[in-house]
C-alpha positions, -999 to 999 in steps of 0.1 A, spaced: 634 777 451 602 785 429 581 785 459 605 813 474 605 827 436 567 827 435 566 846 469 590 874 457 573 876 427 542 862 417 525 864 453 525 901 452 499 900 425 475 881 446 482 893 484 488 928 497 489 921 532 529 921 542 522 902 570 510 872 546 538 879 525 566 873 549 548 844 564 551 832 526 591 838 528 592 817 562 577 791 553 598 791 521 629 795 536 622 770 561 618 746 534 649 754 511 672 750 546 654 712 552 659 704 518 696 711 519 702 700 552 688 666 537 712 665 509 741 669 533 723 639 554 723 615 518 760 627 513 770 618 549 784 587 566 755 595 595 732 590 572 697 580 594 669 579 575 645 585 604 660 617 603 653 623 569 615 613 571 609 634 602 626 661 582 603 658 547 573 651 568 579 681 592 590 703 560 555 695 538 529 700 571 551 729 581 557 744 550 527 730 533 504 742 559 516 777 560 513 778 521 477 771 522 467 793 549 487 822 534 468 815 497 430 815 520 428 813 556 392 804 554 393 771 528 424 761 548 417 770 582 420 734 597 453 733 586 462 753 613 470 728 637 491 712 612 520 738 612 531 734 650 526 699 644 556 704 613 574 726 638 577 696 659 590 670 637 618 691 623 630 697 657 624 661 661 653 652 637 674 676 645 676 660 685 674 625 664 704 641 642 724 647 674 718 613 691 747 592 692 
């Protein structure tokens, strides 16, 4: 939530490009769905926790790779392979989610 907050808010004071901006908002959002989607996954009776550590380490290269490239491209450029990498785990629990 104060990632999301600081895009809305406090992001706008440091980048002007929109593009940057939403990026900012997709990466937050991404992040605040994981995050609940794991507190329904402690709550449940199918609780896996290979799902859940696909899901946190997906959400912080995902998200945390998108944060740093949106705050400068250039000292974070390397992340860049990190993000589809992210991608890739999330989806990753979400098939492991659905397994019987």
């Amino acid at each position: 939530v104060a990632l999301g907050a600081f895009g809305a808010h406090g992001l706008k004071k440091i980048i002007s490009e929109p593009d940057r901006i939403q990026t900012w908002d997709m990466a937050a959002r991404y992040q605040l769905i994981h995050a609940a989607a794991l507190l329904a996954l402690s709550a449940s009776a199918r609780h896996r926790p290979y799902v859940a550590g696909l899901w946190t380490a997906g959400t912080v290269m995902f998200s945390g790779s998108i944060y740093c490239l949106v705050l400068n491209r250039d000292a974070f450029k390397a992340l860049g392979p990190v993000t589809p990498l992210g991608g890739m785990l999330m989806i990753a629990g979400w098939l492991a989610l659905l397994a019987p």
